[in-house]
N, C-alpha and C positions, 0 to 999 in steps of 0.2 A: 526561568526558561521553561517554556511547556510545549508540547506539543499536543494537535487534533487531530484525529484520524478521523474522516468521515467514510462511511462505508454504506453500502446499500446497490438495487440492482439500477439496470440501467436507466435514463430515465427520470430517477426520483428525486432530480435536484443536487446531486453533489456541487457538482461544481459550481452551482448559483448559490448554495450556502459558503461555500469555500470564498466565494469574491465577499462577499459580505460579512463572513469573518475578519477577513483581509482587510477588509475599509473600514470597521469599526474598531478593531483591535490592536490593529497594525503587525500581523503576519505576514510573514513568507509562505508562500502558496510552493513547495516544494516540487510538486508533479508537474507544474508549469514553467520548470528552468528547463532548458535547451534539450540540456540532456537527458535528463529523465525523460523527458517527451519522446526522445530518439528510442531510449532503451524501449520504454513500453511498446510504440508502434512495434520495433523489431520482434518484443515477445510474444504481438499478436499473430506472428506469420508461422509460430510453429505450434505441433501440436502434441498433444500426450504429454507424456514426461521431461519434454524439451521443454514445451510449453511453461510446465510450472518453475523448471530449472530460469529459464531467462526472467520468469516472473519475482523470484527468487532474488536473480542479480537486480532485477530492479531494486527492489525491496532494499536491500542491502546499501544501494546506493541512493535512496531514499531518504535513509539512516544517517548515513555521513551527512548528508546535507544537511539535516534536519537537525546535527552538533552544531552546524556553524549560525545559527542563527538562534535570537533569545524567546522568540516565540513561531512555528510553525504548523502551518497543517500540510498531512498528508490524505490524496483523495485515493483511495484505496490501498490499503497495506497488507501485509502478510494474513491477516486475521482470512481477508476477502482471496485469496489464492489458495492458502491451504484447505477453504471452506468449499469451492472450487472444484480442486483435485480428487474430494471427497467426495460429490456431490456426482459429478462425471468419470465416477467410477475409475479415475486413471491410479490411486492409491487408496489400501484401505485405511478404516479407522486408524488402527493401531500405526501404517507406514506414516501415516500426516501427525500422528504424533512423535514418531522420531523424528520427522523431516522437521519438525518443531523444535524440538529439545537442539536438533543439528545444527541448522541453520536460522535459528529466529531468536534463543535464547541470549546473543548479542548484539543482535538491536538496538536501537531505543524505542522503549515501550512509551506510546501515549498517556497523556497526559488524563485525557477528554479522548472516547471514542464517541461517535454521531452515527446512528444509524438511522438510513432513511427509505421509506418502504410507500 
């Protein structure tokens, strides 16, 4: 069972690596079931610390999917939100590493992360 995390900004091909893993390897493309699709749209409508919070649930729920199946990717994960909140000045250093230890420490960590730039 493994999972891929592909991460990188917008633009630089995620998701067209993501199908191509999918068709050669035979993964589940996790961020493209129904509802992850729903969550993320939703966490894009808020902003600051809401923001990273829905990003969060995404994440999370991410995760659970990502047990039920023997091999998956996920296109953007926690690594890319808390990198994010850090970056847009909404948490410092130090807070994006509790919000780490918090909420991300029971995850499931990848397998394979892709970064692509």
């Amino acid at each position: 069972m493994s999972l891929i995390v592909i991460e990188g900004d917008n633009g630089t091909g995620k998701d067209t690596q993501a199908l191509m893993i999918e068709k050669n390897f035979e993964c589940e493309i996790i961020t493209n079931i129904d509802e992850i699709l729903k969550l993320n749209k939703e966490a894009k409508l808020y902003n600051g610390k809401d923001k990273v919070s829905k990003f969060l649930e995404y994440c999370r729920l991410c995760s659970c999917y990502a047990e039920k199946f023997d091999n998956s990717i996920i296109v953007r994960y926690w690594v890319s939100t808390l990198a994010a909140a850090y970056s847009d000045n909404i948490y410092t250093y130090d807070e994006v590493l509790e919000l780490q230890k918090k909420y991300c420490s029971n995850l499931k960590m990848p397998d394979i992360i892709i970064c692509l730039w």
